[in-house]
N, C-alpha and C positions, 0 to 999 in steps of 0.2 A: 521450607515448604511444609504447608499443612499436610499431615498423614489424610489420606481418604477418607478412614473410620472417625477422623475429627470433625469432620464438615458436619454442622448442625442442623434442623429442621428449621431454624430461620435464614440458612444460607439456602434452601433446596425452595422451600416459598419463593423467596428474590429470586433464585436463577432460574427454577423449571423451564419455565416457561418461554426464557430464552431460547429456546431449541425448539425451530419451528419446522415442524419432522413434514408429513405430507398433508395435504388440502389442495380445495378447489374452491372458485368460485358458485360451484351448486351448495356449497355449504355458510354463506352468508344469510344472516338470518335480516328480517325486517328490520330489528331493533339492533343491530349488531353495537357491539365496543369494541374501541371507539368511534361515536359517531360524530355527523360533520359537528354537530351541537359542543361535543367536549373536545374537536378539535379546535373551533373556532375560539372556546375560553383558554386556550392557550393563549391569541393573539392579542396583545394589548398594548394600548398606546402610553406614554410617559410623556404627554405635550412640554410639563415643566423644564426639562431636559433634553428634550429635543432626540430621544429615540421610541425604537418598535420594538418591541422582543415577540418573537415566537419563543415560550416558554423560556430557555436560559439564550438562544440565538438571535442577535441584534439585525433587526431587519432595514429594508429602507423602501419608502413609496416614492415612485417614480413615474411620471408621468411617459405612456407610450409612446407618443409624441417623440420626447427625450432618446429613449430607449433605440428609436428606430434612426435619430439622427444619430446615434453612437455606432449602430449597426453600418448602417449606410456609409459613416466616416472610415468603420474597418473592412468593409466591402470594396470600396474607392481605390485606400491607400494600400490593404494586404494583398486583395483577390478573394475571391473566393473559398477555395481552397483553406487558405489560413486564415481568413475569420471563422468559417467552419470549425477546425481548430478548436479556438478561443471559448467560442460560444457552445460549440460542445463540452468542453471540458470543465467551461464554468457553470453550465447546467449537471453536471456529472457529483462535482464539488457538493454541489447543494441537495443531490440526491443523497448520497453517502448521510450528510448531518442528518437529514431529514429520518433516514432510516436509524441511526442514533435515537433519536431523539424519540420518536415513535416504541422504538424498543424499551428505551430507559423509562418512559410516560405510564406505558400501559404493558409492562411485564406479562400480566395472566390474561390478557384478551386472547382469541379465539386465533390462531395463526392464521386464516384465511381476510379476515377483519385487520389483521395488521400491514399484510399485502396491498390487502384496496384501501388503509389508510392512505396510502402515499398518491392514489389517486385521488380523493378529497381535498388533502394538502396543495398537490398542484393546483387546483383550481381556487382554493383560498388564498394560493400567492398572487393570483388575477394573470397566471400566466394560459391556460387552457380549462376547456370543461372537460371531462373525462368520462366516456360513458364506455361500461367494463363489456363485452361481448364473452371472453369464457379466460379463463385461467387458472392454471393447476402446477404442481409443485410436488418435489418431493428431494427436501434439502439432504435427505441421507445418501441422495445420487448426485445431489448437484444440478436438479434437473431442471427445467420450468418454461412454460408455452403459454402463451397468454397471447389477446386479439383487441385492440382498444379502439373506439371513434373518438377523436380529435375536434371539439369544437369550439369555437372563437377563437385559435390560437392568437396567440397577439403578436408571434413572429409572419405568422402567414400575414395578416393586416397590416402590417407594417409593411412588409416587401415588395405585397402587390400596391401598393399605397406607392413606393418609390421606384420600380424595377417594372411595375405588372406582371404579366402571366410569365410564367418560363416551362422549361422543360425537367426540371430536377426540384425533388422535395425541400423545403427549409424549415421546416421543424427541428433548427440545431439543438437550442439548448435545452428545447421541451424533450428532445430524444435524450441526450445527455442526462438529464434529469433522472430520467426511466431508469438510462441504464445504471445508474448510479445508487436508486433507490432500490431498486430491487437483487443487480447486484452484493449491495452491504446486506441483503436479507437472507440471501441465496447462500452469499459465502462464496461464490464464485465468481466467475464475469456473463452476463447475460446482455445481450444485446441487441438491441430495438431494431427494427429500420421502417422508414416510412410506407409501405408502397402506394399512398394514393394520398395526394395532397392538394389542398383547395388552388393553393398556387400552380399546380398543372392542370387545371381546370375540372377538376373532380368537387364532391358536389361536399364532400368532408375530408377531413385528414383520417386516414385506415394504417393503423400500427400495430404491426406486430412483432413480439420475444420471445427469443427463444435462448436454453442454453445452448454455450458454442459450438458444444456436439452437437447438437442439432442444428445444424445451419451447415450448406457444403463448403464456406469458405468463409471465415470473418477479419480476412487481414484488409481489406479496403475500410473498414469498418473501428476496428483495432487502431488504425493510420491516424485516425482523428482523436482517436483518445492520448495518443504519444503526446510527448511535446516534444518537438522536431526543429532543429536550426539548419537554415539552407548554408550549404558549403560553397565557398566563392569560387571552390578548385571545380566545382560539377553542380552547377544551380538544380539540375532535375533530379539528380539523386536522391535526396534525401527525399524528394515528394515518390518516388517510383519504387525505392524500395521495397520487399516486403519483408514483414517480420519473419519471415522463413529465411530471409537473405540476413538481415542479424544475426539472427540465431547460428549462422555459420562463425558469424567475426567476431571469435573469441569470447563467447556471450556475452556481444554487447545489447546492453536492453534501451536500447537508441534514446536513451533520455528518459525513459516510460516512468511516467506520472503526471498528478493533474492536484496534488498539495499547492498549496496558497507557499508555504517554505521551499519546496522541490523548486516550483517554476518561477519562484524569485532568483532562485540560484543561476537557474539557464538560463534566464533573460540576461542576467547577467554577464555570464560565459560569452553568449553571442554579440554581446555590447562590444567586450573586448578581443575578441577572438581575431579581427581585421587587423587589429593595431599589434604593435612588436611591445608592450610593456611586459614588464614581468607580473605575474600572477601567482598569489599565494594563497593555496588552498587549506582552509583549516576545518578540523570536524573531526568526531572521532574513530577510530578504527572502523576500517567497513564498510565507510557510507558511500567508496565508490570514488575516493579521489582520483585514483590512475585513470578511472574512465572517462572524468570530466576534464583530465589534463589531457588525454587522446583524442575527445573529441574538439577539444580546445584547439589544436593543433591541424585534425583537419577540416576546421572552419578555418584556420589562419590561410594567410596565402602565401608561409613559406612552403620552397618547395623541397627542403632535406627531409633526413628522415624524424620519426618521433622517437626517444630514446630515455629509456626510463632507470633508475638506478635508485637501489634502497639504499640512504646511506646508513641504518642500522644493520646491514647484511655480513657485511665486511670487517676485521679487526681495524684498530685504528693505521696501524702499519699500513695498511695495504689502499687507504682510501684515498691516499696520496696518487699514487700510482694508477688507479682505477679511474681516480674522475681523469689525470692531465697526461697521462701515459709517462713510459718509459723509455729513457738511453740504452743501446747495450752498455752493459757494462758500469750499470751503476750501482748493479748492488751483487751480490754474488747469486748465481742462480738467472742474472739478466743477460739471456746468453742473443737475445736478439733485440730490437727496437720496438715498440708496441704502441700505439696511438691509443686515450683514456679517449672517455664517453664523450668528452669536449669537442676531440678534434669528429668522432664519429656523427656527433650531432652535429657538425657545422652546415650550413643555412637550413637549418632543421631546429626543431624544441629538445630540448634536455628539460628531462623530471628528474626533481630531488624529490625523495617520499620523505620522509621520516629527518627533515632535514634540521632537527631539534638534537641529532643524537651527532652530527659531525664536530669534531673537536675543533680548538681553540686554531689550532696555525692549519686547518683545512676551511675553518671560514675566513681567514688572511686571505689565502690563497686565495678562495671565489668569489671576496669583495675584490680583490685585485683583478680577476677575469671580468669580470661584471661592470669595474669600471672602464679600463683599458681596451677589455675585448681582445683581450689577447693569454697567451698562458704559456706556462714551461713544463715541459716534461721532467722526471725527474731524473736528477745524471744530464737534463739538457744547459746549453750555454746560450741558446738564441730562443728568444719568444718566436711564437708562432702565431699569429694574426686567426680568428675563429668569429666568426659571425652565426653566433647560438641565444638563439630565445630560450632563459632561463624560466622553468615553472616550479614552484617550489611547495611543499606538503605538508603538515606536521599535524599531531593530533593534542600536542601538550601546548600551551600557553608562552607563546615566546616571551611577549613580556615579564611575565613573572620570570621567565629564565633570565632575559636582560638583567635583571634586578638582580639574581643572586650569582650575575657576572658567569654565566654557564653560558650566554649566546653574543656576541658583540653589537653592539647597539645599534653599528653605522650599516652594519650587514642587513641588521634587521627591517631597517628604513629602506634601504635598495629591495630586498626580496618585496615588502609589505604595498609595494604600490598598487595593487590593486588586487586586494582578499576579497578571497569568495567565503563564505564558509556555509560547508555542507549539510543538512537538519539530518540529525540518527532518525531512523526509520521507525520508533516510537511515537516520532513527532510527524509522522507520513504516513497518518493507518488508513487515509483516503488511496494511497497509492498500491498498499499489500495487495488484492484484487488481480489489480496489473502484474504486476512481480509476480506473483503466483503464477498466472497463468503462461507467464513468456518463461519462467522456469522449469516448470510443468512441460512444455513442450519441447524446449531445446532438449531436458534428459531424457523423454522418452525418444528422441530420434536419437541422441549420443549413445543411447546405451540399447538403443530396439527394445525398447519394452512398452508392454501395452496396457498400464494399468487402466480403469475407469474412472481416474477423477479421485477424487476427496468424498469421505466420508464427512456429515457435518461435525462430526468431534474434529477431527483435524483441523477443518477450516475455521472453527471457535479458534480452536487452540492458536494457531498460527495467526490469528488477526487480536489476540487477545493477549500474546507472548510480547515480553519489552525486548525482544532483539540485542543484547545487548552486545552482540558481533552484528548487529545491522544487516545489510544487504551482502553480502561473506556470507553469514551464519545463515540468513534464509536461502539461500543459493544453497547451503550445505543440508540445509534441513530437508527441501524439495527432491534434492537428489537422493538424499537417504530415503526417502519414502520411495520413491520409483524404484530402486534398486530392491527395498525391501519388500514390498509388496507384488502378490502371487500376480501373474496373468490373467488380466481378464477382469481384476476383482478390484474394488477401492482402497486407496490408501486411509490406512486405518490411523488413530493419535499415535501411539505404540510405533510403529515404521517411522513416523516423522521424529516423537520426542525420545531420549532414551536417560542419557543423564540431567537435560537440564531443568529449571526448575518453574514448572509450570505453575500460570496461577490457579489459584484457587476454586474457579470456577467453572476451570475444564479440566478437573483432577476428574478420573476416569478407572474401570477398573473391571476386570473379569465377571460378567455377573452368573447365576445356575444356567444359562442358555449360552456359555461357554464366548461371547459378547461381549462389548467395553460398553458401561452405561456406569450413570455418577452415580456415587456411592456418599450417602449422607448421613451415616450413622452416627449421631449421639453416644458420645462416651459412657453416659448411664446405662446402655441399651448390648454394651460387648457381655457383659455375663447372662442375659436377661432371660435364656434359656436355661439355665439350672437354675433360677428363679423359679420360674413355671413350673418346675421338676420339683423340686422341695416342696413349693407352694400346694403341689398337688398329693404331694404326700405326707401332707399336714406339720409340713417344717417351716415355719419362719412366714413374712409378710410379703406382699404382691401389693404393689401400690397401681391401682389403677388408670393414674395418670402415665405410667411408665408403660403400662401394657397396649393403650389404644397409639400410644406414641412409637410405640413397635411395629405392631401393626400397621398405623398409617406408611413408616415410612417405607416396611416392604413392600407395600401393595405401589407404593411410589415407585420404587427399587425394580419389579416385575416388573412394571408397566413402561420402565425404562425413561419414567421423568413423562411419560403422558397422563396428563391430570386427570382425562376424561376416562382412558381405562382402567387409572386406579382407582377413580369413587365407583366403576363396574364393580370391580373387583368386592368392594368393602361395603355394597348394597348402600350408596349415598350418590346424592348427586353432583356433579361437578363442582357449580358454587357451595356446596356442605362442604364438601371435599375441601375447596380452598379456604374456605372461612376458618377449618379447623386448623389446618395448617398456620395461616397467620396468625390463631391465633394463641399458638404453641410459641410461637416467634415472638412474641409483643413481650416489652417490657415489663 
């Protein structure tokens, strides 16, 4: 990891401005950057080829028409309800790039100007026109309120087109969208809702966001950004839940994400969840396999219990014993009969986790249970007949172990019929958001604390961190900050991170207002003060390039990485300010 004092003045140009601290829509100017004019040369066609890019994201024109027979089709055969879902989520998806994309674009633009980008952008995807009524921000709380009119949706045109009037909003994915885009800016999860829509006979679509503290309840809301499979043991369940009812079951995060990788996965799950095959889950540590074997389990429609077992937990000795049970008297110390996880799972699922690490004559054994369906205890003389749904876990590469004869071949074909495999949550940074905030919430009720949310260092940090303990590690991070942080007050980067190794860009650091603000000092610039000192007592050379580069970047340093109070600061104005910066930076 880069030391703090290494970060140069061409890292602090590229990243300042990343940090989009507070504004309002009273501070959008006539000419603002960027406008629709430098968003729209983003969009360009590739006729040759036969694609669209928005900037580096491949786009597609679709005729509304289309659009709405696709809707109508999910409306038909899901209900309502779960094309709501869909079409939420896949509006969510494209908020999230969007706000990427706008960040990465236009780095040093005006933080209020990158908010009302993503209104501009909706309306150049030809999904709504956007007209801003007031919005304000202040990401070092988390905070943000905002009032939008809604016109030409092209989901309202579509619906009343096939459905006509009704009594409830459809602005799904155009909400989705919202929340998506402005969430990835916020750092947090912020959430729209319609209250006035052309389809209930109002005369526009009226949207308003707010963060979730501000709102007195957003688990109906929350419900639609999940991805949620109905269970054949209680079809209403999963729709009636609420994330406060999770949040009790063992902190299950009921599926929560809305990744292109995540919801491949659960589609999958639920493909085969009805059916008795074995399922093997592969990914690496963390991403959550035992919960996708549990929820596995109750979408299945057996009715034993779920029964889970690491088989790295246990010495080799004893895993014998542990999966198929014990005789008395078969080994010394076996002073009674004991029934293995086998006979306990029967008409129930059994998880293998880690089931890479079970030796050579204990996968004998479970290719033999697995084909027969039946198993011996050990000291026993009679099988014993078990009707168990094997689900199995590994985070290492079977194959390759097949190869170097560490796993048995014929085993590997029986577990393998039908792999899922899990995306690490590096490859899920649409989903952090979510995850944050269902973590964020279970630990302040598990442990009665009240902190205020995230500080925007923290939420960089956590949405910028490779995870590389995944959904484990973020689970561990979130609670360390609630635990660590005072009452009443924000979690700071510091309470979330402590040893691991942050990148680069949210390296952070004590500044004279006793405060965490980035710290960009130039290795030229560590003596630069006994410089000055000599310098002024007619000792030795002061190069002047060295001294305004001092300067600039404490008044950057003060101002806490805000451009416009540090050109205050140095009697320059914001663009001098930044021109000099980059051009400190340039090669």
């Amino acid at each position: 990891m880069t030391h703090p004092s290494r970060i140069s003045l061409a890292d602090m140009a590229k990243n300042d401005d990343t940090v989009l601290l507070k504004g309002s829509s009273k501070e959008l100017a006539s000419h603002q950057y960027p406008s629709i004019d430098d968003l729209t040369e983003c969009l360009y066609f590739s006729p040759g080829d036969g694609r669209i890019w928005l900037e580096e994201e491949r786009m597609i024109l679709l005729h509304t028409s289309s659009f709405g027979l696709l809707r109508q089709e999910l409306i038909d055969s899901l209900g309502l309800d779960k094309s709501r879902d869909i079409l939420t989520r896949t509006g969510y998806l494209s908020g999230i790039r969007d706000a990427e994309l706008i960040r990465q674009r236009w780095p040093d633009a005006q933080a209020a100007a990158i908010f009302e980008a993503g209104t501009h952008l909706h309306g150049l995807e030809g999904l709504v026109k956007v007209e801003t009524l007031h919005f304000e921000f202040d990401t070092e709380k988390g905070l943000y309120d905002g009032e939008f009119i809604w016109h030409h949706s092209a989901e309202v045109e579509e619906h009343i087109a096939t459905y006509g009037f009704g009594s409830s909003p459809v602005c799904w994915m155009e909400l989705g969208y919202a929340i998506g885009y402005v969430s990835g800016l916020v750092g947090s999860l912020v959430v729209f809702r319609e209250v006035e829509c052309q389809c209930m006979g109002h005369s526009v679509c009226r949207v308003v966001g707010k963060s979730v503290e501000l709102w007195d309840s957003v688990d109906e809301d929350i419900r639609f950004l999940n991805t949620r499979a109905t269970t054949n043991k209680n079809p209403a369940s999963a729709d009636t839940a609420s994330p406060d009812d999770n949040l009790e079951e063992s902190q299950e995060t009921s599926m929560i994400g809305v990744s292109a990788t995540f919801t491949a996965a659960n589609h999958a799950l639920q493909k085969v969840a009805p059916t008795n095959a074995t399922v093997l889950f592969t990914g690496e540590s963390g991403v959550g396999k035992e919960l996708f074997a549990s929820m596995l389990h109750k979408f299945s429609k057996r009715e034993g219990p779920f029964v889970a077992f690491n088989c790295a937990a246990l010495p080799e000795n004893l895993l014998e014993s542990e999966l198929f049970g014990v005789e008395k008297g078969a080994y010394t110390g076996a002073s009674h009969s004991r029934p293995g996880r086998f006979e306990r799972a029967n008409n129930g699922t059994l998880f293998l986790d880690e089931i890479g690490t079970l030796n050579l004559a204990g996968q004998s054994k479970l290719l033999r249970a697995l084909q027969e369906k039946e198993i011996e205890r050990v000291g026993g003389i009679a099988p014993i007949k078990v009707n168990v749904r094997v689900v199995a876990a590994t985070n290492v590469d079977l194959r390759e172990a097949v190869k170097r004869g560490e796993f048995r071949e014929d085993l590997f074909f029986r577990l393998n019929v039908f792999p899922i495999h899990l995306p690490p949550l590096r490859e899920r940074k649409a989903d952090i958001p979510l995850l944050v905030n269902h973590f964020y919430r279970y630990f302040c009720q598990q442990h009665n604390k009240s902190p205020t949310g995230f500080t925007q260092n923290a939420r960089r940090g956590l949405f910028n961190y490779d995870f590389p303990g995944n959904i484990r590690e973020l689970q561990n991070l979130i609670e360390r900050g609630v635990i660590a942080a005072e009452e009443n007050e924000l979690i700071e980067l510091h309470h979330v991170f402590r040893n691991e190794s942050i990148p680069e860009e949210v390296i952070y650091s004590v500044n004279q207002k006793g405060t965490l603000s980035q710290t960009n000092k130039p290795v030229s610039n560590d003596n630069l003060g006994e410089q000055i000192k000599q310098f002024a007592e007619g000792q030795g050379n002061l190069a002047l390039e060295e001294l305004e580069n001092h300067l600039l970047q404490t008044a950057v340093e003060l101002a806490q990485g805000n451009l416009s109070e540090a050109a205050r600061k140095v009697g320059l104005t914001r663009p001098q300010l930044a021109y000099r910066l980059k051009k400190k930076s340039a090669p």
